[in-house]
C-alpha positions in Angstrom: 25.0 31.9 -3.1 26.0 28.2 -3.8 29.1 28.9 -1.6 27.5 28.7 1.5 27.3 25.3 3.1 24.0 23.2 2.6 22.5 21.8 5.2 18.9 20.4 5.0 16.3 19.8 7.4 12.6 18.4 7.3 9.9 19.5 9.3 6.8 17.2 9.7 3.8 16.7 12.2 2.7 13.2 12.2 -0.3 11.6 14.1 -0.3 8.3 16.1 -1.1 6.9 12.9 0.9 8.1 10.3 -1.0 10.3 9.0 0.2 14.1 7.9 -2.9 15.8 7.6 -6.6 15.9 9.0 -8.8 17.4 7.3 -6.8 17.9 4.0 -4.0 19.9 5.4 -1.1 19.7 8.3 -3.0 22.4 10.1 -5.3 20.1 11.2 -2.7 18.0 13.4 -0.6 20.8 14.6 -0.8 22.3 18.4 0.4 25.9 19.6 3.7 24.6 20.8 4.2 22.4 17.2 3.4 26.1 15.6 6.6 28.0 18.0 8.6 25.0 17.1 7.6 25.2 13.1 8.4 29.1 13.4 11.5 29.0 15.3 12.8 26.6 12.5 12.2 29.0 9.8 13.2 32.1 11.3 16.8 29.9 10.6 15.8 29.2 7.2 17.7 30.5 4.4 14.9 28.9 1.8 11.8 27.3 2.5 11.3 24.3 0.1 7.3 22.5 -0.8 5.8 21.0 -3.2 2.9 22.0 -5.3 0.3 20.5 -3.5 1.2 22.1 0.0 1.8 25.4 -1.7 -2.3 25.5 -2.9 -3.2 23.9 0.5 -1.3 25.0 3.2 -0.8 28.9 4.8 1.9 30.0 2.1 0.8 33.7 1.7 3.4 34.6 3.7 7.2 33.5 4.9 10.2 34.8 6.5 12.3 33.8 3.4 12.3 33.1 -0.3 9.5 30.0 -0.8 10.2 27.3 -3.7 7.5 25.7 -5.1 8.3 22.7 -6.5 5.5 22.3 -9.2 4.9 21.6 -12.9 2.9 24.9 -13.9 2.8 28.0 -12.5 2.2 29.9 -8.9 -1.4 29.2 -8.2 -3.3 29.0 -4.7 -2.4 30.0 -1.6 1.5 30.6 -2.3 0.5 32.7 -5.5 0.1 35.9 -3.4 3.4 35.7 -1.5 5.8 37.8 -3.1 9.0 35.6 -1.9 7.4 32.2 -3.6 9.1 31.0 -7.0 7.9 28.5 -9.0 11.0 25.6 -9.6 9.7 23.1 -12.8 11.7 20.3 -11.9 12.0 17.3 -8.8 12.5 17.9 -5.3 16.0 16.1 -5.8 17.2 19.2 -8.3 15.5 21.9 -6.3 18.1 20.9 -3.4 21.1 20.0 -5.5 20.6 23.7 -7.1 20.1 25.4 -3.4 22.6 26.2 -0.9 22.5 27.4 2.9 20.2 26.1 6.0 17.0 24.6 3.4 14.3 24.3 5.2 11.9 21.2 3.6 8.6 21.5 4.3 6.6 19.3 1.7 4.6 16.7 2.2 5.4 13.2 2.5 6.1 11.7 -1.2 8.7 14.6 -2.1 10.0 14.0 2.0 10.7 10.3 1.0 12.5 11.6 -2.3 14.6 13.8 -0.8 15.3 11.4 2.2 16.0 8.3 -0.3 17.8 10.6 -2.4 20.2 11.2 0.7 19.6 14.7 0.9 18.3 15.4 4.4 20.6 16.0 7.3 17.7 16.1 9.9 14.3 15.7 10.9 12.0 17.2 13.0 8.9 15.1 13.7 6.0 16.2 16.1 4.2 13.1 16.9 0.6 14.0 17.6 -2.5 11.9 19.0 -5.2 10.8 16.5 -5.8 8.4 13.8 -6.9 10.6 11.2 -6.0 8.5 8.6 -5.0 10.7 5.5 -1.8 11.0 3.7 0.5 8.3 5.4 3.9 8.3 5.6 6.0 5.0 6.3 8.1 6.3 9.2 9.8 3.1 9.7 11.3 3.6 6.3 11.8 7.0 5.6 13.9 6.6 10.0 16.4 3.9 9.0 19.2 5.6 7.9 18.6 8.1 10.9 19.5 8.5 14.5 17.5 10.2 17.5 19.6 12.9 18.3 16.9 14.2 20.9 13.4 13.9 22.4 10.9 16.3 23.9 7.4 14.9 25.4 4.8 17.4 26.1 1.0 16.5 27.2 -0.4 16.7 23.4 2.9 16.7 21.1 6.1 14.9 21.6 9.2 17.1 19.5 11.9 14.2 18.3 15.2 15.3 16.6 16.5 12.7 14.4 20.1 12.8 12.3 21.3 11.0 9.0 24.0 8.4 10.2 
């Protein structure tokens, strides 16, 4: 339904370091309260975007709402077996421009700094973990400055920041 308003939203655990995995996958920097937070986000969700890579690596067997894959073959890996994942052979920039309602990004950090150079994100949702685990780095310092902190939770292991395009 391309009638309803888009509005899109990132959600990404990052350690002290940059990093966006441990280990070869998100999992491996998230806590229990990053998890209720990533959950609560989708249970809003009208479609899930990721990219190829997350789809094979990450827990995709299952979601709330339709999954887009944004990939150059087929289905494959972990997101193969969910019956609500489709396969969408073009860029991350298209897959959003084509989609309508509350998108909910979830891809890792080279189609994230598309979408957010592209202008296409509304939000962010970082969890800022401890550890230097130093895989997959994002450059936070570019992908923030055409965002504002809208708001700011600090927890013993996580801290939840809320940032908005300006």
């Amino acid at each position: 339904d391309l009638t309803k308003p888009k509005r899109v939203i990132a959600n990404l655990v990052v350690a002290e370091d940059g990093s966006t995995t441990s280990g070869g996958s998100s999992i491996g920097l998230t806590t229990q309260r990053d998890r209720q937070r990533f959950h609560a986000l989708r249970s809003s969700a009208d479609l899930i975007i990721v990219g190829g890579s997350t789809a094979r690596r990450e827990p995709y067997e299952k979601t709330p709402v339709t999954l887009l894959v944004v990939t150059r073959g087929e289905l494959d890996g972990r997101a193969k077996g969910n019956p609500l994942a489709r396969a969408f052979q073009g860029g991350i920039v298209e897959a959003i421009q084509n989609s309508s309602g509350r998108i909910l990004l979830e891809c890792g950090r080279t189609l994230l700094a598309e979408a957010v150079d592209s202008g296409l994100v509304d939000e962010l949702h970082f969890t800022y973990v401890t550890g230097k685990p130093d895989e997959n780095k994002i450059d936070l310092a570019r992908l923030l400055i055409n965002f504002e902190e809208k708001s700011r939770e600090e927890f013993s292991q996580e801290t939840f920041v809320q940032y908005l395009k300006k």
